[in-house]
C-alpha positions as CSV (number, residue, x, y, z in Angstrom):
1,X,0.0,0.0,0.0
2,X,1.2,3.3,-0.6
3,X,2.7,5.0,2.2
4,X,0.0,7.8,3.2
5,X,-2.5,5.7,2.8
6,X,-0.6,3.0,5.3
7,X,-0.2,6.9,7.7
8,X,-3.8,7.6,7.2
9,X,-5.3,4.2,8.0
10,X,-2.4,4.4,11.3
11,X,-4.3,7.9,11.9
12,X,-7.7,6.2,11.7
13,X,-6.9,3.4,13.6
14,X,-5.3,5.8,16.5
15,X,-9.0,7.9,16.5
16,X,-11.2,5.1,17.2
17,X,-8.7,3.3,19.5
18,X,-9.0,6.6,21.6
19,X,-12.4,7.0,21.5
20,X,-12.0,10.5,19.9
21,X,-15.6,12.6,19.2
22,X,-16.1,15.4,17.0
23,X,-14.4,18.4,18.2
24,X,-11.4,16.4,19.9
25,X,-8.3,17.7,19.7
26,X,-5.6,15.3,17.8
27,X,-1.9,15.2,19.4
28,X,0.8,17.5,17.4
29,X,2.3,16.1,14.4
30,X,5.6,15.2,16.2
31,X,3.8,13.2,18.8
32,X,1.8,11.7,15.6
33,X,5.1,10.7,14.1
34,X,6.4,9.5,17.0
35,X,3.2,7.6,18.0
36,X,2.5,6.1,14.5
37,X,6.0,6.1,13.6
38,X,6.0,7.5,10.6
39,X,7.8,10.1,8.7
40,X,6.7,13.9,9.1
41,X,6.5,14.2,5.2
42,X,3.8,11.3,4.8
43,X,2.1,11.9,7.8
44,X,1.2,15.9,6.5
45,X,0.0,14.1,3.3
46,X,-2.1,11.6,5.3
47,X,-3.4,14.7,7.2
48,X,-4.2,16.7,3.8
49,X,-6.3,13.5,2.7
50,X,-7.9,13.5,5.9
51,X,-9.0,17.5,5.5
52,X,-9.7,16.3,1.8
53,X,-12.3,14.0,3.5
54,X,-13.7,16.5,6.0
55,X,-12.7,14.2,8.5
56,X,-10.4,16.9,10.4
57,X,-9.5,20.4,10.9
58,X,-7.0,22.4,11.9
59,X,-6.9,25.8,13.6
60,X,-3.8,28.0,13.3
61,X,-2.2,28.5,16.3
62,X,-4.5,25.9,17.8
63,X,-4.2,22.9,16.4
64,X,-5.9,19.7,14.1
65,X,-9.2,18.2,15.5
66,X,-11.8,15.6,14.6
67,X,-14.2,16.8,12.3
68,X,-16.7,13.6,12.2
69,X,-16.8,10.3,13.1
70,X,-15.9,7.2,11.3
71,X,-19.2,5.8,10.5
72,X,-18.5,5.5,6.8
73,X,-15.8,4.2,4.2
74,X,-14.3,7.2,3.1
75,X,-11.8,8.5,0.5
76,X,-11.4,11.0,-2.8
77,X,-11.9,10.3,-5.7
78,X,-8.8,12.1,-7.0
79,X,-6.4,8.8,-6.4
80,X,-6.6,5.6,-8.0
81,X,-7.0,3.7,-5.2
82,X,-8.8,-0.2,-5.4
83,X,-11.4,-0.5,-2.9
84,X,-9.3,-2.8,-0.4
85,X,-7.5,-0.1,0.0
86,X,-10.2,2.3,-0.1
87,X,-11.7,-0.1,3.0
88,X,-8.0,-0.4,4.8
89,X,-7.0,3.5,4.7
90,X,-10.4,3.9,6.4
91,X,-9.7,1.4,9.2
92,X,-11.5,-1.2,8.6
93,X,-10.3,-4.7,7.5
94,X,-11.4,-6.2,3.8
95,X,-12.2,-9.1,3.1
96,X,-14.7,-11.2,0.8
97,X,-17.5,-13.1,1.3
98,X,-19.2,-14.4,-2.0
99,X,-17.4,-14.8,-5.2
100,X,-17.8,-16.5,-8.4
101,X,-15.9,-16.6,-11.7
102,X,-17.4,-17.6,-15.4
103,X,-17.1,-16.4,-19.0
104,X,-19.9,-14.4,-21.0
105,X,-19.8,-12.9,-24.5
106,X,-18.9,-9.0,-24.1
107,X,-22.4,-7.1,-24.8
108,X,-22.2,-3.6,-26.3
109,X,-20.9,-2.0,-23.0
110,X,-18.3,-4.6,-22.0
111,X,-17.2,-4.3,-25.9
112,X,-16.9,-0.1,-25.6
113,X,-15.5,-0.2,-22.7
114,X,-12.4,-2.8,-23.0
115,X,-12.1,-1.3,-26.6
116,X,-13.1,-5.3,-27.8
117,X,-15.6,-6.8,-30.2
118,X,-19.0,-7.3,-29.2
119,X,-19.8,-11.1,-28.7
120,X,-15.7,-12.1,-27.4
121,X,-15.7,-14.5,-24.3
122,X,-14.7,-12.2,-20.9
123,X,-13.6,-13.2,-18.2
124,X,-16.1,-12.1,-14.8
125,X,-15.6,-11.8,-11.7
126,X,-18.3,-11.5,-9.2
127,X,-17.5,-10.4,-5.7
128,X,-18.9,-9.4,-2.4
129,X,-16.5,-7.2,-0.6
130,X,-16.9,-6.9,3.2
131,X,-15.4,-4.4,5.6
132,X,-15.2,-5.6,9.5
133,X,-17.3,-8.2,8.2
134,X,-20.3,-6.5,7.3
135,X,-20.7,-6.7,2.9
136,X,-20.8,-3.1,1.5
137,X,-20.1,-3.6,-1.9
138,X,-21.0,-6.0,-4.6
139,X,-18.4,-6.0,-7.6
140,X,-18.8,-7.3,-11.1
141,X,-15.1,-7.1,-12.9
142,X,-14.7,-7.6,-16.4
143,X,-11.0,-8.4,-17.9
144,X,-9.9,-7.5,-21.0
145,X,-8.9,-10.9,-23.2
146,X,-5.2,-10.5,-22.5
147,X,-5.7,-11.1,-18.7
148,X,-8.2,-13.7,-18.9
149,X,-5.3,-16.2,-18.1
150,X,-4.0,-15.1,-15.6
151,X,-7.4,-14.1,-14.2
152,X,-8.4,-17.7,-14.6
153,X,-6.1,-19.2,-11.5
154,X,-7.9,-16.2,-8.8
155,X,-9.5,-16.9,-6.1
156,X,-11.1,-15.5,-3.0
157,X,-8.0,-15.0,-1.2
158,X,-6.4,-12.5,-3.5
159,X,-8.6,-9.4,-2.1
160,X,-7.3,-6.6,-4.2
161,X,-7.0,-7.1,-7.8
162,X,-4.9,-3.9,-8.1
163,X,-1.9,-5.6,-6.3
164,X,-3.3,-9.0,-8.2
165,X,-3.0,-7.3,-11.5
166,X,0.4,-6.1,-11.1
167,X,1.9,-8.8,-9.2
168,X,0.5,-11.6,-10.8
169,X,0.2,-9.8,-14.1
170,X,3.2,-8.1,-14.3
171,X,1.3,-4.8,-15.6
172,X,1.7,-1.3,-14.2
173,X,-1.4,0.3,-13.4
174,X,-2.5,3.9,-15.2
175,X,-5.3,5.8,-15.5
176,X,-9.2,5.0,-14.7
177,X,-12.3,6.8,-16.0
178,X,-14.7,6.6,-13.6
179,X,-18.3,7.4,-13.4
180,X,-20.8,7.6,-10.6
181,X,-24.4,7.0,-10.9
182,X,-27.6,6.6,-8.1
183,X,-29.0,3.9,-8.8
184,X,-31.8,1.2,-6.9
185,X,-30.8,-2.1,-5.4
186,X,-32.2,-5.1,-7.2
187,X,-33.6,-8.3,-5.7
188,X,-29.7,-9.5,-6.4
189,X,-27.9,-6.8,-4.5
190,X,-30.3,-6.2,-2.2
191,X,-29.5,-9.8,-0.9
192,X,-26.0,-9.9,-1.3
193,X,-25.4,-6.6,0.8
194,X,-28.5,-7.4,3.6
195,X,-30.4,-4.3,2.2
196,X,-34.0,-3.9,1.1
197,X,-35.1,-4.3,-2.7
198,X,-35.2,-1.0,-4.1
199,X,-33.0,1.1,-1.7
200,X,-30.9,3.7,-3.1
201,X,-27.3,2.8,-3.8
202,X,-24.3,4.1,-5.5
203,X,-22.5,2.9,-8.5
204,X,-19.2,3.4,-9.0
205,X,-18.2,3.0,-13.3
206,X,-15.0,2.4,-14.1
207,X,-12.5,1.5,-16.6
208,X,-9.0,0.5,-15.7
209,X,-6.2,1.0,-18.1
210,X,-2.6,0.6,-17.9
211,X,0.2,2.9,-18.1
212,X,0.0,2.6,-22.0
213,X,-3.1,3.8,-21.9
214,X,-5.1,0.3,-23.0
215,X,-8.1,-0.7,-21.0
216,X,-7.1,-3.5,-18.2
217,X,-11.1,-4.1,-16.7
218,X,-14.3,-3.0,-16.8
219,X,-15.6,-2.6,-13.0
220,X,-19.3,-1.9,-12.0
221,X,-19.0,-0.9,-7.5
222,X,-22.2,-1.1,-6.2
223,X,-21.9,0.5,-2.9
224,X,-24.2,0.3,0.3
225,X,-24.9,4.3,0.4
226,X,-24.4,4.5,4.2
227,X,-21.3,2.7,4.4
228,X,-19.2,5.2,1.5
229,X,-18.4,8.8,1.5
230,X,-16.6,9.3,-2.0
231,X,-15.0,13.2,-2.1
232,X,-14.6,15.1,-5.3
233,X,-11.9,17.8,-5.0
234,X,-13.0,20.3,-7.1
235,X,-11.3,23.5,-8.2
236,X,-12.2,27.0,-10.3
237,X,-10.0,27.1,-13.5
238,X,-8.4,30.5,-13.9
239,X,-10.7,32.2,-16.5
């Protein structure tokens, strides 16, 4: 895991193992480093994610504080992060509990989207991700033909396919277009993550590419809405 994101989940952890409530003050960053033990220069970046977030504050002259509680998953959406480590850098520990592999013909989408023709056998992989143990999120994960072998020998124990795809793959990771949508929970989803039929949840879009620029995987995150906050920095272009 990348290093602020190993500082921020140490951060989280530190919160709820104190107890800490909205308006708490944190210790200095010096007594974070030394607490955490980590460096001062990924510890400030941890700390700028966790403003990102709204989850602290700080007060010149006074000091960082909590802002809110930890009662979600939460992270931007500014990093290409997988969701294992979206679930670990928010303190809680990931983990799966359903999952099931098969091959279907690409549709239009799938085609589109791994830049494929329509009607070519994909490999899918179907997964309910948990968090603590609780499911939150129900993943469909499409691979483009060139990983399908390597794809083929996963199973339930490799929790991120980030790490999966460039360990086991041997491919760097590069950008992902990503689009989120409200959607309703069918009768599917609505069992898989112990929610009722109909309630609102988020889906995450998103295509994976690698540092060349060619699609990797075709992910559809549907996410339990009360157990994800995703954050959108957003800034006004000079005009």
């Amino acid at each position: 895991m990348v290093a602020y994101l190993v500082a921020k989940r140490k951060v989280v952890q530190y919160i709820k193992s104190k107890d800490l409530k909205a308006g708490d003050k944190l210790p200095t960053e010096p007594e974070l480093c030394e607490l955490l033990d980590v460096s001062r220069l990924t510890l400030r970046e941890a700390i700028r994610v966790l403003k990102n977030e709204g989850i602290i504050y700080s007060v010149q002259g006074r000091g960082t504080f909590l802002a809110s509680s930890f009662d979600q998953i939460a992270d931007t959406l500014n990093n290409n992060i997988s969701i294992t480590n979206m679930i670990e850098s928010s303190g809680y520990t990931p983990g799966v509990a359903s999952f099931e592999k098969e091959i279907v013909k690409a549709n239009q989408a799938i085609a589109e989207q791994l830049s494929i023709e329509e009607g070519i056998d994909v490999l899918v992989c179907k997964r309910v991700r948990t968090a603590d143990g609780e499911p939150v999120v129900y993943s469909m994960d499409y691979f483009a033909p060139r990983l399908s072998a390597d794809f083929l020998s996963l199973t339930d124990k490799e929790v991120s396919l980030y790490e999966y795809v460039e360990k086991t793959c041997n491919v760097r990771i590069g950008l992902a277009r990503a689009e989120i949508l409200a959607v309703a929970a069918d009768e599917k989803c609505a069992r898989l993550l112990d929610i009722a039929q109909g309630s609102p949840m988020i889906l995450l879009k998103q295509v994976l590419n690698d540092e060349k620029g060619e699609p990797l995987m075709y992910a559809l995150e549907y996410m339990k809405p009360n157990s994800f906050k995703l954050i959108i920095n957003r800034r006004r272009e000079d005009i």
